[in-house]
C-alpha positions in Angstrom: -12.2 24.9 -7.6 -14.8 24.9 -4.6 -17.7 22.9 -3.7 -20.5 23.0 -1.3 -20.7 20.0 0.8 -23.6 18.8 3.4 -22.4 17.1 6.6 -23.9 16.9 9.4 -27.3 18.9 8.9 -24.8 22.0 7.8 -23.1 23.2 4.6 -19.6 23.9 4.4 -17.9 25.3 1.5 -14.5 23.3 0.8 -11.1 23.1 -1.4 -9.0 21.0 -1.9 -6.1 21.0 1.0 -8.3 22.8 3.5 -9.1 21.5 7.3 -12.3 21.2 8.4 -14.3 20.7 11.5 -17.8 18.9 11.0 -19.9 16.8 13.3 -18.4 13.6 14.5 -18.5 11.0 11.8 -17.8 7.0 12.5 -14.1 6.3 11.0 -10.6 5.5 11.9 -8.1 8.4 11.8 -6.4 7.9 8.9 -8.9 6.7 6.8 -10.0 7.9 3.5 -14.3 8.9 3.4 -16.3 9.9 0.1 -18.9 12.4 0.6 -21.2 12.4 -1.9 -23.6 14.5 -0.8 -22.4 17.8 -2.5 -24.9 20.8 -3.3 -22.3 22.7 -5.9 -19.3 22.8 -7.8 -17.5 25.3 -9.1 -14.6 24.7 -11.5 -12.7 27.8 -12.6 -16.3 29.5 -14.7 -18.2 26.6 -14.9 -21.1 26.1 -11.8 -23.0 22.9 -11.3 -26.0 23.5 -9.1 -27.5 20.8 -7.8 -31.1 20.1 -7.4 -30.8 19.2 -4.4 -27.2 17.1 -5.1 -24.4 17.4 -8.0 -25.0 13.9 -9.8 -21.7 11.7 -10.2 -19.6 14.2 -8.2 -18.0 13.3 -4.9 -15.0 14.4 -2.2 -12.8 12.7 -1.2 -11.4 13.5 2.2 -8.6 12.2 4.7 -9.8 12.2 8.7 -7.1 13.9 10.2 -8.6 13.9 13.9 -11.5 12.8 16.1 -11.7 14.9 18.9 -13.8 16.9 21.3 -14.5 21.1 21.4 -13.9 23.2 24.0 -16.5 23.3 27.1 -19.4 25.7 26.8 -20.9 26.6 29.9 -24.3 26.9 30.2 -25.4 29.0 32.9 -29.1 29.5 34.1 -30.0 31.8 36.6 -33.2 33.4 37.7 -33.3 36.9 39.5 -34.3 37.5 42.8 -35.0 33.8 43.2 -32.3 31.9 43.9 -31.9 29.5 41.4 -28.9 28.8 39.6 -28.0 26.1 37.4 -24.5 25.3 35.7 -24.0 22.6 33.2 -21.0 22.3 31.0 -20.8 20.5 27.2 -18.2 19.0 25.0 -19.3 18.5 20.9 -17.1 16.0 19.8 -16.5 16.6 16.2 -14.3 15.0 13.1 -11.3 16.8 11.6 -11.1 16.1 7.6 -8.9 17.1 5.1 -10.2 17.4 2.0 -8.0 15.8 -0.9 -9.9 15.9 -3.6 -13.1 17.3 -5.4 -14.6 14.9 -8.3 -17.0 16.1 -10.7 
């Protein structure tokens, strides 16, 4: 059993027990969210599609972490001129564990 989930401005396809990384959400680490916005379900051979969301379903997921990605550089440069710029960038995102897909 898999859905399709929207968080974020993204879609991520989850299962139960998986890790995920998704834009940072506001809530504790250790709390329990519902994510109701979910775009499909699939459950062995039966598909719900939604148009645009599943109605009734939800997941339930546990926030394991709220933390921060790795630095990306970003590094401009333009030839023959001189010009150079360097900025650096942390996303901070929110670890969930999914526990649970309702239909």
């Amino acid at each position: 059993m898999f859905a399709v989930i929207r968080s974020g401005g993204k879609q991520h396809r989850v299962q139960v027990g998986e890790k995920l990384k998704v834009e940072k959400l506001e809530a504790e680490v250790g709390s329990t969210i519902e994510i109701s916005d979910i775009l499909l379900i699939q459950d062995g051979e039966s598909v719900k599609i939604g148009q645009p969301i599943v109605a009734g379903a939800k997941v339930v997921a546990k926030v394991a972490a709220q933390d921060r990605s790795k630095k990306v550089i970003i590094f401009k440069r333009r030839r023959r001129k001189g010009f150079h710029k360097k900025r650096g960038h942390r996303q901070p995102y929110t670890e969930l564990e999914i526990t649970n897909i309702h239909v």
